[in-house]
BALOBA-1460 file (C-alpha; in Angstrom, 3 decimals):
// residues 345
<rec num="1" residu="x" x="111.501" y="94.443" z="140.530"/>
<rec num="2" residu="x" x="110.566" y="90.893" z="138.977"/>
<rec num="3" residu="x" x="113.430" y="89.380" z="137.610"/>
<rec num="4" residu="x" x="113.879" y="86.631" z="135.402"/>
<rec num="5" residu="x" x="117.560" y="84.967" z="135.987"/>
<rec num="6" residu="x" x="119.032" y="82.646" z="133.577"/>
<rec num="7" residu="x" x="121.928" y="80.294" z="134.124"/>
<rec num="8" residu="x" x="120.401" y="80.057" z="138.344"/>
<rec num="9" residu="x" x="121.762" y="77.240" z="138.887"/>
<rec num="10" residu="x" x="125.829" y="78.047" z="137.494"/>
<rec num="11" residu="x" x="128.825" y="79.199" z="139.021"/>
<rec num="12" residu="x" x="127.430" y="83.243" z="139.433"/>
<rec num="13" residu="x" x="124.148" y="82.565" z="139.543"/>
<rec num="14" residu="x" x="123.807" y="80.332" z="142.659"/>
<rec num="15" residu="x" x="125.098" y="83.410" z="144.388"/>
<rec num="16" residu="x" x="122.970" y="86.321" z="142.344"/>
<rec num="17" residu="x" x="119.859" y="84.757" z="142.656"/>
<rec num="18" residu="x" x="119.880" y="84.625" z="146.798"/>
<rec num="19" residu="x" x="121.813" y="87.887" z="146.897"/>
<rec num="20" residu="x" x="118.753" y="89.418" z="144.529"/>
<rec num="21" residu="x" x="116.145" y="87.630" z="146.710"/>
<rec num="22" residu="x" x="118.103" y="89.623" z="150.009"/>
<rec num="23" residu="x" x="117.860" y="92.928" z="147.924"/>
<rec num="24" residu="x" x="113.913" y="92.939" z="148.434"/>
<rec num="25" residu="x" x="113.702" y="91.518" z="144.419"/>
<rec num="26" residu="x" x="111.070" y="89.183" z="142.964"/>
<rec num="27" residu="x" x="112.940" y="86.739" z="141.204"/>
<rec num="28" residu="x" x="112.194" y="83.375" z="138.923"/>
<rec num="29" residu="x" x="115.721" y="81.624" z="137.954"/>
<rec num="30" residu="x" x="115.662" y="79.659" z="134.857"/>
<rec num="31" residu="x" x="118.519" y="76.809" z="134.405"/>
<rec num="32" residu="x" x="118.506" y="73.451" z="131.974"/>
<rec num="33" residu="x" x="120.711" y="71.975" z="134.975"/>
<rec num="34" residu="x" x="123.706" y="70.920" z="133.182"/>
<rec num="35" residu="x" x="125.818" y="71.194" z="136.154"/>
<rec num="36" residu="x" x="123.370" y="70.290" z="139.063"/>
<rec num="37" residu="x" x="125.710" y="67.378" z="139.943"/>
<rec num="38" residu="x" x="128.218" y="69.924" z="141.380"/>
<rec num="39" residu="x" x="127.788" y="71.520" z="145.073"/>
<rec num="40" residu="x" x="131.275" y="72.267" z="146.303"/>
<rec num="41" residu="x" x="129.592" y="73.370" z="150.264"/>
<rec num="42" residu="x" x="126.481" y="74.852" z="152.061"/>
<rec num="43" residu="x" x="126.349" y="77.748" z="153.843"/>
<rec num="44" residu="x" x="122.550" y="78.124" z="154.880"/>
<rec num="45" residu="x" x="123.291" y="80.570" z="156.912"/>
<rec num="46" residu="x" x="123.443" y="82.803" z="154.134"/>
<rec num="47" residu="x" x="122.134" y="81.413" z="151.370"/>
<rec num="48" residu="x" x="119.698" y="80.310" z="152.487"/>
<rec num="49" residu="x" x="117.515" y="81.232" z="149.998"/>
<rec num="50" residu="x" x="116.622" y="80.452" z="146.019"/>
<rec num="51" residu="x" x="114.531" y="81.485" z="143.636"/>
<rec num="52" residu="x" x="112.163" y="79.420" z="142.311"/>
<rec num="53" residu="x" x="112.952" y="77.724" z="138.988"/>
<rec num="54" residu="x" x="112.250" y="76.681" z="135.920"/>
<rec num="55" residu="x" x="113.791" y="73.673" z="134.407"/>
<rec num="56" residu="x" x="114.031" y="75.122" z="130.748"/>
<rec num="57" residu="x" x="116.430" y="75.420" z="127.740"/>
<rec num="58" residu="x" x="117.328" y="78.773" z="126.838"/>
<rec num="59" residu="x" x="116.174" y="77.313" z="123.142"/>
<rec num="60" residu="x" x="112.674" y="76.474" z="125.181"/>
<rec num="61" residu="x" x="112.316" y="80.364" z="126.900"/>
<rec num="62" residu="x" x="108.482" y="81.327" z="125.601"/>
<rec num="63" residu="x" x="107.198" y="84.703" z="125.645"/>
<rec num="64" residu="x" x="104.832" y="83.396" z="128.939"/>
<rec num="65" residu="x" x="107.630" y="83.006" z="130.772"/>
<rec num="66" residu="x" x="108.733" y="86.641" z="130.208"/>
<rec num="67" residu="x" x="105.162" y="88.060" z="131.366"/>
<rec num="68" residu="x" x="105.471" y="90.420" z="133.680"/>
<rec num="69" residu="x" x="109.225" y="91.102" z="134.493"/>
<rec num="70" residu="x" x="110.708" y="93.903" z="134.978"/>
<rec num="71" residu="x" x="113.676" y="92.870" z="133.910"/>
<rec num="72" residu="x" x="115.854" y="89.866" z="132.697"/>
<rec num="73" residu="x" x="119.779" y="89.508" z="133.497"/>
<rec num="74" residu="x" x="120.734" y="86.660" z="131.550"/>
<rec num="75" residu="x" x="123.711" y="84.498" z="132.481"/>
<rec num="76" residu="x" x="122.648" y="81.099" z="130.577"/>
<rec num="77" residu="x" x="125.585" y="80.117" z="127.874"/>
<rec num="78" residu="x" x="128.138" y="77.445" z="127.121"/>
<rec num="79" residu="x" x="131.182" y="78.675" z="128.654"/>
<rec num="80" residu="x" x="133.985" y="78.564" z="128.352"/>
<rec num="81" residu="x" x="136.951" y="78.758" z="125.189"/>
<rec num="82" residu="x" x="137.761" y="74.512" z="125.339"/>
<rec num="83" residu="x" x="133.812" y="73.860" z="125.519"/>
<rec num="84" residu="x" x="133.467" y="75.955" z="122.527"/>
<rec num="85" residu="x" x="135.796" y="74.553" z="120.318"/>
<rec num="86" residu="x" x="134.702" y="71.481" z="121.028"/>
<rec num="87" residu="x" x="130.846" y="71.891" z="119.955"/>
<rec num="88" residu="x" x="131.124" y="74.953" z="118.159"/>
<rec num="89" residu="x" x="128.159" y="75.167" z="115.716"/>
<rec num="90" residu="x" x="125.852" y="74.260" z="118.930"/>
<rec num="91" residu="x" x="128.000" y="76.860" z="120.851"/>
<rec num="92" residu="x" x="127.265" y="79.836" z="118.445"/>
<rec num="93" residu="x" x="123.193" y="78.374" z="118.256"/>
<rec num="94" residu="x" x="122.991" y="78.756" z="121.939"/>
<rec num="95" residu="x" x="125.554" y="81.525" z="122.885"/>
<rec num="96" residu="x" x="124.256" y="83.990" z="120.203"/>
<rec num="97" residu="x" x="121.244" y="82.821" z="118.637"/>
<rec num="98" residu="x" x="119.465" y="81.528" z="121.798"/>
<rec num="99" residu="x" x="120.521" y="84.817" z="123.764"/>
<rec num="100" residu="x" x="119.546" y="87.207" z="120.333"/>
<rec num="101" residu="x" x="116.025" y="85.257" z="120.761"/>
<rec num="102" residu="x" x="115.808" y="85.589" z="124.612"/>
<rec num="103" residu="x" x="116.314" y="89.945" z="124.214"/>
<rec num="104" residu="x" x="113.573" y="89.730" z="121.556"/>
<rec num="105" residu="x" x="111.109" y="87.999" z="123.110"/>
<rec num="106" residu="x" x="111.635" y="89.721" z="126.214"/>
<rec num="107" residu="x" x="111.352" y="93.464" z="124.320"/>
<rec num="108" residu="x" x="108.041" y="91.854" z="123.029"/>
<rec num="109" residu="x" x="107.030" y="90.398" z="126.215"/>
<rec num="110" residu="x" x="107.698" y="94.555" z="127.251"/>
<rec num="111" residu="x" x="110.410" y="94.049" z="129.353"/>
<rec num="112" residu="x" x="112.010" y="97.092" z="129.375"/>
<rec num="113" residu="x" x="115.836" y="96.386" z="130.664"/>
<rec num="114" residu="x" x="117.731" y="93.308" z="129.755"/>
<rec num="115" residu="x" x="120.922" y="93.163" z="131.317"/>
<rec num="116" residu="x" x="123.494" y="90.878" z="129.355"/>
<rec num="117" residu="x" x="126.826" y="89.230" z="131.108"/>
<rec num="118" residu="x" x="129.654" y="89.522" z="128.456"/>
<rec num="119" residu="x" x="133.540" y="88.905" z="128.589"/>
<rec num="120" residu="x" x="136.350" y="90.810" z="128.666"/>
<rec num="121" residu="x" x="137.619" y="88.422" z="125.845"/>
<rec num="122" residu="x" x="136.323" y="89.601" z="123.388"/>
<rec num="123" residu="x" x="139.276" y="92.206" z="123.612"/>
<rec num="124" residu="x" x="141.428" y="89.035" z="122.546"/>
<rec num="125" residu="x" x="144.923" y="89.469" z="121.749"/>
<rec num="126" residu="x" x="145.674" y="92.896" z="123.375"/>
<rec num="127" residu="x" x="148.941" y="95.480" z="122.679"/>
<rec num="128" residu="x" x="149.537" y="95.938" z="126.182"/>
<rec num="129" residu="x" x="147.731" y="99.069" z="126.581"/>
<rec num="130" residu="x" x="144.741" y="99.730" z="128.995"/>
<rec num="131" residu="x" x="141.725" y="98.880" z="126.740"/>
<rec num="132" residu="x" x="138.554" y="101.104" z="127.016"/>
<rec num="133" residu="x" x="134.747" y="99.527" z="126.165"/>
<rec num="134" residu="x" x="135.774" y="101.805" z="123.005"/>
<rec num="135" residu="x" x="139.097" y="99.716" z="122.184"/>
<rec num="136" residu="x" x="138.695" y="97.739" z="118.825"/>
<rec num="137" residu="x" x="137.634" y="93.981" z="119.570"/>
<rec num="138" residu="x" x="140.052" y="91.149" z="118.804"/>
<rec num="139" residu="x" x="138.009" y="87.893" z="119.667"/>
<rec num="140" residu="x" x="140.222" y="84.806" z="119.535"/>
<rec num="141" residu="x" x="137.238" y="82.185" z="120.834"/>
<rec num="142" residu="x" x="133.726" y="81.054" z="119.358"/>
<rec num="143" residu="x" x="132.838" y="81.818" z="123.099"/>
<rec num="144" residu="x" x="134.505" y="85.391" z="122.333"/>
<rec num="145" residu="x" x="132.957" y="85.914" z="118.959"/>
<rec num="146" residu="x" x="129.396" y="85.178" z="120.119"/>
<rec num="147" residu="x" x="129.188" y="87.905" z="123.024"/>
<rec num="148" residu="x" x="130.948" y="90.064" z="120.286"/>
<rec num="149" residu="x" x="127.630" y="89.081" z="117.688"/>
<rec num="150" residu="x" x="125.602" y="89.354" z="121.014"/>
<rec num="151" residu="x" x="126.873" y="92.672" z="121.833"/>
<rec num="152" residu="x" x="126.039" y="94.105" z="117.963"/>
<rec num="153" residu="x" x="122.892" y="92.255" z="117.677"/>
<rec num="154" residu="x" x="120.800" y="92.796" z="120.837"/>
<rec num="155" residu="x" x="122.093" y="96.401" z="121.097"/>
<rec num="156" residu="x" x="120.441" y="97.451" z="118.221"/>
<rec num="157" residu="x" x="117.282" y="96.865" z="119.612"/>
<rec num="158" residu="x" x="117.811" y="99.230" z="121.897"/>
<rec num="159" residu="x" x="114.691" y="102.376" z="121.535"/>
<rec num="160" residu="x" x="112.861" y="104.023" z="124.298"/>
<rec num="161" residu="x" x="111.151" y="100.649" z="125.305"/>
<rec num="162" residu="x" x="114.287" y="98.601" z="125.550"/>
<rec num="163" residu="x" x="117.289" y="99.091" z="127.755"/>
<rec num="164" residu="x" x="119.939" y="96.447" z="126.972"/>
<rec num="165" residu="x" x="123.432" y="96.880" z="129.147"/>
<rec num="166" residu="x" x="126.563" y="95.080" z="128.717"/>
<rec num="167" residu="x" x="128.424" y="93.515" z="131.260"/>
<rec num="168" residu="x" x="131.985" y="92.648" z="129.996"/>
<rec num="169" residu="x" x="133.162" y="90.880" z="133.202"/>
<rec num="170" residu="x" x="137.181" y="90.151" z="133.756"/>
<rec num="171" residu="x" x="137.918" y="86.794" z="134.402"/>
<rec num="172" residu="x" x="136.011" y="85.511" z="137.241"/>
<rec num="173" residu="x" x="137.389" y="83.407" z="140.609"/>
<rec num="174" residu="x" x="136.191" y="82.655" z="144.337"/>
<rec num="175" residu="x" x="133.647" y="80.148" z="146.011"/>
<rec num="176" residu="x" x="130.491" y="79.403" z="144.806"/>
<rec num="177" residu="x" x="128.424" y="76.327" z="145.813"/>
<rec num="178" residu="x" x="128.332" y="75.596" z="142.096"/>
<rec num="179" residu="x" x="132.212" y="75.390" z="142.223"/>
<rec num="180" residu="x" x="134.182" y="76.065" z="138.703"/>
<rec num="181" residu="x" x="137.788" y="74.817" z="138.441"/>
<rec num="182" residu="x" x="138.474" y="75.943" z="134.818"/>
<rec num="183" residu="x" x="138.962" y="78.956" z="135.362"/>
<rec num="184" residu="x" x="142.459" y="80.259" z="136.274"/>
<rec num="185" residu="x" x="143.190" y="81.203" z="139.905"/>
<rec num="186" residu="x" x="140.364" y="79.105" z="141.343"/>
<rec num="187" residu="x" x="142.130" y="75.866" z="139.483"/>
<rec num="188" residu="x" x="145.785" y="77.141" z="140.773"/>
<rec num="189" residu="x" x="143.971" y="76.957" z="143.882"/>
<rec num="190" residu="x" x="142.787" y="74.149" z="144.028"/>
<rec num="191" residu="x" x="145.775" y="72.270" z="142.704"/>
<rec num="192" residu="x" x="148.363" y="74.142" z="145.170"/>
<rec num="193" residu="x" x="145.964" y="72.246" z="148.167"/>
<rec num="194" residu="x" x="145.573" y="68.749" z="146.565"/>
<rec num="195" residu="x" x="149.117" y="68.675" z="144.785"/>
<rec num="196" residu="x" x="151.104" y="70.886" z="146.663"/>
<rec num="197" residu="x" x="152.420" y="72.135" z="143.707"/>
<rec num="198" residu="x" x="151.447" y="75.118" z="140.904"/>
<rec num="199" residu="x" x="152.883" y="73.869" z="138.064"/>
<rec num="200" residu="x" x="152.422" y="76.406" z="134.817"/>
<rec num="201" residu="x" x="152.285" y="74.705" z="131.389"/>
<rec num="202" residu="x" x="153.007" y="77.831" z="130.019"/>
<rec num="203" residu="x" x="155.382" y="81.054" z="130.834"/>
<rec num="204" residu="x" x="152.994" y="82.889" z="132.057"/>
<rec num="205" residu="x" x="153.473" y="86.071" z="130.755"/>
<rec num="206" residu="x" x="150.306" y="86.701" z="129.294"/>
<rec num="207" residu="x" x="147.850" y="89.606" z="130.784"/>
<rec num="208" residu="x" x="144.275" y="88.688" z="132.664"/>
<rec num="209" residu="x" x="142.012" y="91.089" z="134.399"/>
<rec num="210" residu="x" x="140.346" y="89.276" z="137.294"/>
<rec num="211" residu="x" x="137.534" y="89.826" z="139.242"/>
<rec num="212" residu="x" x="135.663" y="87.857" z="142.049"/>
<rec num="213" residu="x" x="132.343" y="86.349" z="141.153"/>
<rec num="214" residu="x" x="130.286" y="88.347" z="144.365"/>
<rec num="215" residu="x" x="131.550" y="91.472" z="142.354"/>
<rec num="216" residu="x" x="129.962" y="90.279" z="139.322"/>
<rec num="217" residu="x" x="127.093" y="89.543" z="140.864"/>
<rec num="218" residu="x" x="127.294" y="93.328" z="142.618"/>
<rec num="219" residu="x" x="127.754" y="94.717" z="139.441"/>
<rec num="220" residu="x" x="124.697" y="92.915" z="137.699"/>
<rec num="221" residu="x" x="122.360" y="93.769" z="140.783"/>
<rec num="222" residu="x" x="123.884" y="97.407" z="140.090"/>
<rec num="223" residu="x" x="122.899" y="97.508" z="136.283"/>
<rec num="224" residu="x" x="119.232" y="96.004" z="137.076"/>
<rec num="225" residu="x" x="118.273" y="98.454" z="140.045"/>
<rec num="226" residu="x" x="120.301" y="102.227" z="138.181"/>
<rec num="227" residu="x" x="118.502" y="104.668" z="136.434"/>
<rec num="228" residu="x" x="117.737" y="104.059" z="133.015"/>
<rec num="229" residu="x" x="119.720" y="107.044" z="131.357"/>
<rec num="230" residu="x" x="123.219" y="105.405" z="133.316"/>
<rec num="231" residu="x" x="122.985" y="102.070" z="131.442"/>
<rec num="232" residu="x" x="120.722" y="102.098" z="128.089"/>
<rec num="233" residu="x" x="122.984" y="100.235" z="125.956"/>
<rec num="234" residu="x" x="126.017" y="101.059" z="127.794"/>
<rec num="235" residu="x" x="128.826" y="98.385" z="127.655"/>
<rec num="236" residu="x" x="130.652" y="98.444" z="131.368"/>
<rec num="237" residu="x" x="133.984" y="96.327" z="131.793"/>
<rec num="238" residu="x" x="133.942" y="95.057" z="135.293"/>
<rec num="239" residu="x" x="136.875" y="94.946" z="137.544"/>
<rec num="240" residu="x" x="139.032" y="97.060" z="139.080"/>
<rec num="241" residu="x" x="142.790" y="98.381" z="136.914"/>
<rec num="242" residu="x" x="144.442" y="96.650" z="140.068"/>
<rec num="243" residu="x" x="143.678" y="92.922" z="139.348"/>
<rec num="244" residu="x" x="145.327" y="93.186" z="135.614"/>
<rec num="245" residu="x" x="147.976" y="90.663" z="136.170"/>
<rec num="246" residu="x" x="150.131" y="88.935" z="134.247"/>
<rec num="247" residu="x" x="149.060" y="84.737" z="134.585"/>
<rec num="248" residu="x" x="152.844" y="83.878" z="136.768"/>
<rec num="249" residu="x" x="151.761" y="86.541" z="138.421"/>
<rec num="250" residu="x" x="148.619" y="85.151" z="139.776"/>
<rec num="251" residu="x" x="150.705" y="81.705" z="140.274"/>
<rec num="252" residu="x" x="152.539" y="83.572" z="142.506"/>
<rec num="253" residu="x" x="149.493" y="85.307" z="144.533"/>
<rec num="254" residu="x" x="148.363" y="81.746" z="145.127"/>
<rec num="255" residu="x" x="151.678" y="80.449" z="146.379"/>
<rec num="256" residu="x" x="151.763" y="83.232" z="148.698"/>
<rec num="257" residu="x" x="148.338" y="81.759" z="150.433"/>
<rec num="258" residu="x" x="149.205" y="77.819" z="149.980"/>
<rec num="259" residu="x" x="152.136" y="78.326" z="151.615"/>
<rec num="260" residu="x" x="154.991" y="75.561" z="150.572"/>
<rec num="261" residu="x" x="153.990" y="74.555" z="147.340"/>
<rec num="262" residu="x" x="156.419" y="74.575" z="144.260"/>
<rec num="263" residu="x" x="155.899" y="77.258" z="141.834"/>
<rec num="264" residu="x" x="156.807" y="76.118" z="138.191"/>
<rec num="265" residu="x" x="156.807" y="77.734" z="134.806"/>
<rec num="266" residu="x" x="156.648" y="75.480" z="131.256"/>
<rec num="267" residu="x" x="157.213" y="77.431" z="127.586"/>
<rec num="268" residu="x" x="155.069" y="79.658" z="126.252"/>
<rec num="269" residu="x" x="151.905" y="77.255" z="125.289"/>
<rec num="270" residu="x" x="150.696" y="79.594" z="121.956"/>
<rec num="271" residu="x" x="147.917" y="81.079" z="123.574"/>
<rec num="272" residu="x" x="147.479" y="84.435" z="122.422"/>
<rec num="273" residu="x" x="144.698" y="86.036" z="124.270"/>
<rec num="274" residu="x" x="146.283" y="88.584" z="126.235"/>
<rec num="275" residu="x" x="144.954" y="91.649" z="127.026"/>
<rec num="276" residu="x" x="145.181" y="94.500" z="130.054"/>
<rec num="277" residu="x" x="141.836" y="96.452" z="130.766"/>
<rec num="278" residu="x" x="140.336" y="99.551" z="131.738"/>
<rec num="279" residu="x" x="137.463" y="99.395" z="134.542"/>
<rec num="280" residu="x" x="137.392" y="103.685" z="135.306"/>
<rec num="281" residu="x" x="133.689" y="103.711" z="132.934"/>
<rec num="282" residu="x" x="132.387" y="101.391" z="135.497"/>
<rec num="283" residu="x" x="133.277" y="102.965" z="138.519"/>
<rec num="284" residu="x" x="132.757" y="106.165" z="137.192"/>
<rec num="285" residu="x" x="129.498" y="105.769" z="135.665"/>
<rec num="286" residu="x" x="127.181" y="102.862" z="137.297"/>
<rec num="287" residu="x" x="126.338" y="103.865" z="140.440"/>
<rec num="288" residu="x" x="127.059" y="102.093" z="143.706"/>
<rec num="289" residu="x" x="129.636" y="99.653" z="141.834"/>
<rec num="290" residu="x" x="132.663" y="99.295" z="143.727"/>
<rec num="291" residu="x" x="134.847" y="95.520" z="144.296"/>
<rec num="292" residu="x" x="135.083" y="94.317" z="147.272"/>
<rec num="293" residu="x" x="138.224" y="91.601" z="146.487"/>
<rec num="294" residu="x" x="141.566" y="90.793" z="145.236"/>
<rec num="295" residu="x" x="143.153" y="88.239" z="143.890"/>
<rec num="296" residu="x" x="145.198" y="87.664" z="147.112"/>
<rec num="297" residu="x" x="141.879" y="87.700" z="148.956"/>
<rec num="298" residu="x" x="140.135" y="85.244" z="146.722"/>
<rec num="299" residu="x" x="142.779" y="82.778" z="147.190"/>
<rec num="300" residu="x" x="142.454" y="83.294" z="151.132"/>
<rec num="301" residu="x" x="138.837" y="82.624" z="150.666"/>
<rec num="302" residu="x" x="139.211" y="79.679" z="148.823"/>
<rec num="303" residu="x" x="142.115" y="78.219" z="151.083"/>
<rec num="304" residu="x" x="139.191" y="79.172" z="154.057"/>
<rec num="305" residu="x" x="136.603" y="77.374" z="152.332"/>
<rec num="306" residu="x" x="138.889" y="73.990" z="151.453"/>
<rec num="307" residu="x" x="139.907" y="73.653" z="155.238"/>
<rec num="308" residu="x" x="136.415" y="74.058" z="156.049"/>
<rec num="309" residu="x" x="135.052" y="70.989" z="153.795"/>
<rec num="310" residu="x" x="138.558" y="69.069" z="153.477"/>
<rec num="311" residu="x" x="138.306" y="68.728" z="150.070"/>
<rec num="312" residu="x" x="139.635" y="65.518" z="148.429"/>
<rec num="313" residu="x" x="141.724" y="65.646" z="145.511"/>
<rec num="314" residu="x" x="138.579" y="63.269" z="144.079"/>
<rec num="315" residu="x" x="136.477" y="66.362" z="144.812"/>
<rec num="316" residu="x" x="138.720" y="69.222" z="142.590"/>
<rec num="317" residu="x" x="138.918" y="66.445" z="139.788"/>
<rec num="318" residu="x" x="135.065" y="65.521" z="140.030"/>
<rec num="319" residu="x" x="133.380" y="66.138" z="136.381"/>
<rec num="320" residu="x" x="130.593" y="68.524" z="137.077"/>
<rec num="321" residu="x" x="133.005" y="71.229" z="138.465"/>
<rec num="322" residu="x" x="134.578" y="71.214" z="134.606"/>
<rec num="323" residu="x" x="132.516" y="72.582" z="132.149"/>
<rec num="324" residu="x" x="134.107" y="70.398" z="129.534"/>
<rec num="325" residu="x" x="134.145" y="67.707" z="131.356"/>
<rec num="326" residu="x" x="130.567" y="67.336" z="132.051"/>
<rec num="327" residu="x" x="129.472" y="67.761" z="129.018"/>
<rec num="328" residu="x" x="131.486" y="65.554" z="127.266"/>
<rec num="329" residu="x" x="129.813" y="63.232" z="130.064"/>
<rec num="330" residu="x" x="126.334" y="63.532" z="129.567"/>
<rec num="331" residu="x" x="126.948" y="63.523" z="125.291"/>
<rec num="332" residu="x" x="128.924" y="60.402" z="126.132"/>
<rec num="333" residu="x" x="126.546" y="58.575" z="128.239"/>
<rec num="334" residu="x" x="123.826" y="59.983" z="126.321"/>
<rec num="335" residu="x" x="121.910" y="62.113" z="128.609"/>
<rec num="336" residu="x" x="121.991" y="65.051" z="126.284"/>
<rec num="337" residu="x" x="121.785" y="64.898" z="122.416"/>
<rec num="338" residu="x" x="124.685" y="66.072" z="119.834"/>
<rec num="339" residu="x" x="122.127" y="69.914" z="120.216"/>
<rec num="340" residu="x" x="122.584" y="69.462" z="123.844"/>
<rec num="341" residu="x" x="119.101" y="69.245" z="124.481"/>
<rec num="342" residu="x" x="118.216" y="66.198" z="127.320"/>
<rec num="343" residu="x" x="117.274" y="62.949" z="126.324"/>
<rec num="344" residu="x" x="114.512" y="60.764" z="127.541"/>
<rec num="345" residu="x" x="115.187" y="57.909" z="129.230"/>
């Protein structure tokens, strides 16, 4: 299949795009580079491949660049919930807007599937139950709210041309190149090897699914390449019911693997996105989807892949492996505008 991938160059999509290339798929990545400076390690030996690119906007996507695909699994929006709140109104113009636009143009361009990456957050502030893709949504984030809007918007234009499919993906952890440390095991990680300490500002009671980033990436290559009837606007959470934890409970998987560090809990910090999850749809229902990791495995992976480069404390606090942080650094130093669109020198 021809694929157009969005968001290329991020966190899942340095490792979709090569493992797409491997699957025998023609693919063109499109990325605006925000986070280019970041590249946490090389491992030619099996990735050694990329798609070629094009240096775009979402905003900037035209219907030329959608001639011809088979397909488009689109990963390209501001993430995550701090990043939101702090540019919301360009958040909601990008995250729903610019990905509404993208699923039109592509279902004029005649692309007929369109394979979206959404969040389990938009479940929000759970009861405690198991929540189905049927459960009521509860989003507590702009970053929530727009795949929610997202979700509504490019799913009605599903028809017999047009196969959207929803890909509400747990909360994501292990290596990638383009290395994220906001995110919640991966940054307990990388703080139990520079600090020797995992030190919780909150109680950590609170429920997260997880689910490693190669499994997302498994499960998008799994929605692009099944039969049309299995996913036309289907909504799949991905994970697996055994990687609902509560967040001390992840602290604790990490100390496990960083062996000697000091495990400490704060108050509870008002957060109130909690929420347990259902994956049985998605291993019931898209075929060849099954994860391959765990939490405890992640963390052994990311201990492996530390050792392997040494990594500095300067490295786990370097900007581009922040999403907030980078992007309060090129608005600050005025390499993007207040739309986050680049600047010319």
């Amino acid at each position: 299949m021809r694929v157009l991938l969005t968001g290329v160059d991020g966190y899942i999509g340095s490792l979709l795009g090569p493992m797409l290339l491997d699957a025998g798929h023609d693919v063109v990545g499109v990325d605006t580079g925000f986070y280019r400076d970041g590249w946490l390690y090389s491992d030619p030996g099996h990735w050694a491949r990329s798609p070629q690119t094009l240096c775009k906007d979402l905003r900037s996507i035209s219907t030329e660049d959608l001639a011809g695909m088979d397909a488009v699994i689109h990963l390209a929006e501001l993430s995550n919930d701090p990043l939101g709140n702090t540019v919301p109104e360009v958040t909601r113009e990008i995250n729903h807007l610019g990905s509404l636009r993208l699923a039109k143009l592509a279902k004029d361009a005649g692309v007929p599937r369109f394979v979206y990456t959404s969040s389990c957050s938009v479940y929000g502030a759970g009861s405690g139950e198991f929540l189905t893709e049927e459960a009521p949504v509860n989003p507590q984030t702009i970053y929530a709210e727009c795949k929610v809007k997202v979700e509504r918007d490019v799913g009605a234009l599903a028809d017999d041309t047009f196969s959207p499919v929803f890909l509400r993906n747990a909360t994501a952890y292990g290596a990638s190149p383009r290395m994220r440390f906001d995110i919640v095991l991966n940054n307990l990680s990388a703080l139990a090897w520079v600090t020797k300490r995992i030190a919780m500002t909150s109680d950590g009671t609170p429920w997260r699914p997880l689910v490693h980033v190669l499994d997302i990436c498994h499960a998008a290559r799994c929605a692009l390449e099944a039969p049309r009837d299995a996913i036309h606007n289907e909504r799949f959470n991905v994970g697996q019911d055994g990687d609902n934890y509560r967040v001390k409970e992840i602290a604790e998987i990490v100390g496990e693997v960083f062996t000697g560090c000091e495990v400490t809990f704060g108050s509870l910090d008002g957060d109130s996105r909690s929420y347990r999850v259902s994956f049985d749809k998605i291993h019931a229902q898209l075929p060849g989807f099954k994860c391959s990791w765990s939490a405890l495995s992640g963390a052994q992976q990311l201990r492996a892949v530390f050792e392997r480069i040494q990594m500095p404390p300067e490295t786990f606090e370097f900007r581009a492996f922040t999403r907030l942080k980078q992007l309060r650094y090129l608005m600050e130093t005025r390499q993007v505008d207040d739309d986050l669109f680049w600047t010319t020198p």
